[in-house]
N, C-alpha and C positions, 0 to 999 in steps of 0.2 A: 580944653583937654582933648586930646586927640581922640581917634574912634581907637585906634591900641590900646590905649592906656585906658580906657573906658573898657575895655572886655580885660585887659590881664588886671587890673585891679581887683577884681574881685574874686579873681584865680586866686590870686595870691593871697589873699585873705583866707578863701578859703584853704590853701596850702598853712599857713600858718597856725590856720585852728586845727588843723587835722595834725600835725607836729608836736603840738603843745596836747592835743589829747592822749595823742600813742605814748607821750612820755609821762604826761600823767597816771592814765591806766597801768602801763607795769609799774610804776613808782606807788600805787594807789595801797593803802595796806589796812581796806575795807576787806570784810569776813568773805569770804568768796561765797557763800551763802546769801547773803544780803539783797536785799532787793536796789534797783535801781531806774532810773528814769521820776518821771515829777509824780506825786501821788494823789489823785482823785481825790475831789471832796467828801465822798459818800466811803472813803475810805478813814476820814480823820472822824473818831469815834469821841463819845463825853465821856466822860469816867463812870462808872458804874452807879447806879440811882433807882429810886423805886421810878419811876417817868422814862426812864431810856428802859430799865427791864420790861417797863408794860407793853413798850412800843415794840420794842422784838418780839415780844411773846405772839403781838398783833400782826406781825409781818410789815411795820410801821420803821417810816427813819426820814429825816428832814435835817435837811445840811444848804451849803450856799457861799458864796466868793462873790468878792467886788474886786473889781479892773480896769484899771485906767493910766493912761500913757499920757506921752508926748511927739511926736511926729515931726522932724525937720526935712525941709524938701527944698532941692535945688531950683525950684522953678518958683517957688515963692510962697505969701503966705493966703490962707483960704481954702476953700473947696477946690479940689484938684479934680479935672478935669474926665481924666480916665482913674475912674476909683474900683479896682479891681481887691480891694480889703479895706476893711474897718475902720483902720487909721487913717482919714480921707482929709483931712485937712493940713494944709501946712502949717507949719509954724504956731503948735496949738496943743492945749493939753484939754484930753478930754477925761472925763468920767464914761467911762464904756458900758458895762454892765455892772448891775449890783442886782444878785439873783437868790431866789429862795425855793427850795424845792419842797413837797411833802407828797411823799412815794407811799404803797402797798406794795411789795414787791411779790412776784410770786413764788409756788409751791410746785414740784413736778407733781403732786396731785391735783384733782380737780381746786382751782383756786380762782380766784378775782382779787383786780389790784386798781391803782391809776395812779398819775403823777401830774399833779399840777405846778407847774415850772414857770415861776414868775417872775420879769425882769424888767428893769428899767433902767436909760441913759441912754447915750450918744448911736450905740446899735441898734437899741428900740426904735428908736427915732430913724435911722438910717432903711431897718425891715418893717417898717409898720404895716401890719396888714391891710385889707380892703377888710372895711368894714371896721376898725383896730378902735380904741377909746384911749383918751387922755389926753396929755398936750400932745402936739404938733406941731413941732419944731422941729430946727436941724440936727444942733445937738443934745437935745432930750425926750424920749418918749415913753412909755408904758407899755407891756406885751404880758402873753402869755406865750409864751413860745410852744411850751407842751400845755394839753391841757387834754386827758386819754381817761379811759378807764380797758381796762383787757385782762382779760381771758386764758386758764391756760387749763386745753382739755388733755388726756392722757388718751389719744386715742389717733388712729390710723398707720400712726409713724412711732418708732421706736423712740421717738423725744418726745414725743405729742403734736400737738400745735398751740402756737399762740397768738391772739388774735388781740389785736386795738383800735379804739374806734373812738376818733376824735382826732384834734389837733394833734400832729409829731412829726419828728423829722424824717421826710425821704430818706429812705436806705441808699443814698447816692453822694459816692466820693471819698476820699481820704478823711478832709481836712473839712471842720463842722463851726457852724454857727458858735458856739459857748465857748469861753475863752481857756477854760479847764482842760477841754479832750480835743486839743489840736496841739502842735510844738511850737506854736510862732504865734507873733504878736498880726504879723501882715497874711494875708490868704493871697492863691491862687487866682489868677483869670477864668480858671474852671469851677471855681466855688458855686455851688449854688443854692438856692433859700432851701427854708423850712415848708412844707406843705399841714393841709390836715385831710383826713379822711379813715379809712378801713384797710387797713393793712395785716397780713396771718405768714407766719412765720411756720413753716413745716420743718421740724428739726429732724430731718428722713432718717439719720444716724449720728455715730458721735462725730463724723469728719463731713458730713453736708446737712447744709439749713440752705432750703427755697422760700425763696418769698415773691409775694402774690398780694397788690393791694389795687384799690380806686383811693385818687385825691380828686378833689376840688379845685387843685388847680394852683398857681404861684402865688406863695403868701396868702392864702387867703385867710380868714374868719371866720369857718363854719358859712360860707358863701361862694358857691358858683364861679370860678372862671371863666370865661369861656363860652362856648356853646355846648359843649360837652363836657363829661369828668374824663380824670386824667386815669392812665392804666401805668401801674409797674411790676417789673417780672425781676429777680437775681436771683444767683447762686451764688455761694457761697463754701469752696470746698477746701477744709484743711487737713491735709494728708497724715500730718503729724502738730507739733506743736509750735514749728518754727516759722511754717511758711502757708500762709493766706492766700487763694488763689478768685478773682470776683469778677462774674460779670452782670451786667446790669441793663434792660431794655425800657427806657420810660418812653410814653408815646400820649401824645392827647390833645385836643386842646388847647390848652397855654399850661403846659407843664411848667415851665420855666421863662424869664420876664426875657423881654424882648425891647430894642433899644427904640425911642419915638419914631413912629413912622413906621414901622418895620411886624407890625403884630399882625400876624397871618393866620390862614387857618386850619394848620394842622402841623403839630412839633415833636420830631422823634429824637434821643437822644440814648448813644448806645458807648458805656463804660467797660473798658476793661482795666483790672487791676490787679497788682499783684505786690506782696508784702514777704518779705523775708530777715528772722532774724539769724545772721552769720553766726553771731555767739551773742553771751549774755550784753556784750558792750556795743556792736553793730545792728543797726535794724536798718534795710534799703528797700524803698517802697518806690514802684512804678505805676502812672494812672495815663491810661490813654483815652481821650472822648473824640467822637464823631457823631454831629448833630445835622438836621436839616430843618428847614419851615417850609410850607408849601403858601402858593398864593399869599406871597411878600407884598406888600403894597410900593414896599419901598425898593423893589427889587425889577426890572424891567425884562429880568430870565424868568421870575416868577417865583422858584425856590431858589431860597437862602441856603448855605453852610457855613459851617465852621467845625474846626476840630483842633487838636492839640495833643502834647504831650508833656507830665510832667515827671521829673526823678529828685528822689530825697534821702537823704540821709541824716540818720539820727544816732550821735556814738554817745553812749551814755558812760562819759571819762570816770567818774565815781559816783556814790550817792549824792554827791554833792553841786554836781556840773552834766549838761549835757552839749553838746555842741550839735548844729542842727544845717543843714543846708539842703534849699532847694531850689531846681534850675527849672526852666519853663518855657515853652513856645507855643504860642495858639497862635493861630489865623484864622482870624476873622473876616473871609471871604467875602463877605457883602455886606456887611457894615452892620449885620443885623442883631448884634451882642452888644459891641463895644459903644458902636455907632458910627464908627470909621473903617472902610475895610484898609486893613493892611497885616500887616504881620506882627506879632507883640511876644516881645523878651521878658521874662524878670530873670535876676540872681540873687538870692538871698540866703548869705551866711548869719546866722546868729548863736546866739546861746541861751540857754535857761540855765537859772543860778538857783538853788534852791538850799538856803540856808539851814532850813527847818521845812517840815513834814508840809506847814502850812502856809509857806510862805515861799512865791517864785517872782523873780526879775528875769524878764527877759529883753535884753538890747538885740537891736540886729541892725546891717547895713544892707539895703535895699537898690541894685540897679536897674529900671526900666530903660529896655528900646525898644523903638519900632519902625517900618519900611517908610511912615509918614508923618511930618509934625504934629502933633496930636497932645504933646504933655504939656502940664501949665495950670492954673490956677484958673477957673470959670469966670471972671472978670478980665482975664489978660487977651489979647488979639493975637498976637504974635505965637505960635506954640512951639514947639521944640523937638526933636524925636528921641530925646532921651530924658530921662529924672531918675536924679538919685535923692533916697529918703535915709536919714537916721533916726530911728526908733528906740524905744523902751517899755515897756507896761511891765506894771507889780499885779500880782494878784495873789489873794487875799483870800483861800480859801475855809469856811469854818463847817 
């Protein structure tokens, strides 16, 4: 396949989904009231009961999805070399996650909550923490991903603040670990893990929330990264209802993992982002990172970079379909992410299909390139500077 045909293919695909949505949307003859896009698990409720009345009375609610695909890749089948998402293997079906949560949500008055968010499968397995328990394999593991308890005091700022302390996710990025609250079955070169530590949310007004936390560092277990904890700073400001404005300064230690060889000692990583929905059926979201490492081992300048850019869009054609596409460049300067320095593409058009409230399929077709052979299956010699993947994952959420 030519390098042409390797870049307008996936134009054209994406030309075709965009075609077939425009003409679905006016043809669509859902309530113009209606909501749309895929629906949260903690949104599909039980029917009414003495057991679910106790537990809202409590500020209580436990919900959960299972997810899992299959992954076809033109470079072969196995562990794929450069695994920038989830679906890492070729020619394979996994079991990805099967998760169970149980929340206290809180109260704008003085309240206390936590959520412990439990998972296991091929992803557990993939982010296992330092320090993490259970098997320890490739494709199966055990986690607690969240595991908090927080706080929410009425006082300083017209929202309060809210503070958590434990294992959660870094407020960092679009596109998130759990297979629910992202659009796509495959992730970004930019993704990055889960942390745990002390993170306080100042909700300064209805249109800006600052946040302010220490982690521990990448992945960890309620255990030290590093020689130091990690620090993060964002804002967070939305002017109105459509459009989400973010930026983001993490710095520390080992914030984020770093490719063999290359763990230095000191990692700063600075996000900007921005989210807009056009109307109720368009949503286009831009994320830009610029990171550095200091005293690289693996680096003979001494600091590493990398940075990137990514753009997405999401048309949500009726309640029933969305169609999804995102385009990406990182350069990884000194090899100290990927492992290879050179420059790295993806194109990814997909869809999510969502039959019923609780039930989504999403396929997509996946193009990776790069400035250098690098793609391939981790048992192969020979690599490639391109791979394309076809994908699917159902999930499953109750």
């Amino acid at each position: 396949m030519t390098v042409t045909a390797r870049i307008l293919l996936p134009l054209i695909l994406v030309l075709v989904i965009f075609t077939l949505s425009v003409h679905v949307v006016w043809a669509d003859s859902t309530a113009a009231g209606s909501s749309l896009g895929p629906v949260l698990p903690e949104e599909i409720t039980f029917p009414p009961n003495p057991l679910t009345d106790w537990a809202a009375s409590n500020n209580l609610r436990w919900f959960g999805w299972a997810n899992g695909g299959y992954t076809w890749s033109s470079t072969g089948l196995g562990l794929l070399e450069v695994e920038p998402r989830e679906n890492r293997f070729g020619q394979t079906w996994l079991l990805n996650q099967a998760a169970l949560v149980l929340e206290r949500t809180l109260t704008p008055d003085w309240s206390w909550g936590f959520r412990a968010e439990f998972y296991m499968g091929a992803d557990a397995a993939l982010l296992r923490p330092v320090n993490g328990f259970g098997p320890d394999g490739r494709k199966f593991g055990t986690d607690f991903r969240q595991a908090y308890l927080s706080i929410h005091a009425p006082v300083l700022t017209e929202g309060g603040i809210d503070i958590k302390f434990g294992r959660q996710y870094v407020p960092l990025g679009y596109e998130t670990t759990m297979a629910p609250y992202r659009p796509m079955y495959s992730l970004s070169y930019a993704w990055i893990y889960a942390e745990n530590g002390a993170i306080a949310t100042f909700h300064v007004n209805p249109i800006l929330d600052a946040i302010a936390g220490v982690t521990l560092g990448v992945n960890s277990l309620f255990k030290l990264i590093g020689r130091a904890p990690c620090y993060i700073l964002r804002g967070l400001y939305s002017p109105n209802g459509q459009t989400k404005l973010v930026g983001t300064l993490y710095t520390g230690s080992r914030p984020i993992g770093s490719a063999e060889g290359h763990i230095g000692d000191w990692q700063t990583l600075v996000e900007l982002q921005a989210s807009h929905d056009v109307n109720r059926w368009l949503t286009l979201v831009s994320e830009n990172n610029f990171g550095w490492e200091t005293r690289d081992p693996g680096n003979k300048s001494n600091t590493s970079q990398w940075y990137g850019t990514i753009g997405m869009g999401i048309i949500h054609v009726n309640r029933f379909l969305d169609a999804n596409l995102r385009a990406e460049w990182f350069y990884d300067v000194d090899g100290s992410r990927i492992g290879t320095s050179a420059h790295y593409f993806e194109v990814t058009p997909g869809l999510n299909i969502m039959p019923t409230r609780w039930l989504n399929f999403r396929p997509e077709i996946r193009w990776d390139g790069a400035t250098k052979s690098v793609f391939g299956p981790e048992t192969q010699t020979s690599r490639k500077r391109d791979q394309w993947t076809f994908a699917f994952d159902m999930l499953l959420k109750f």
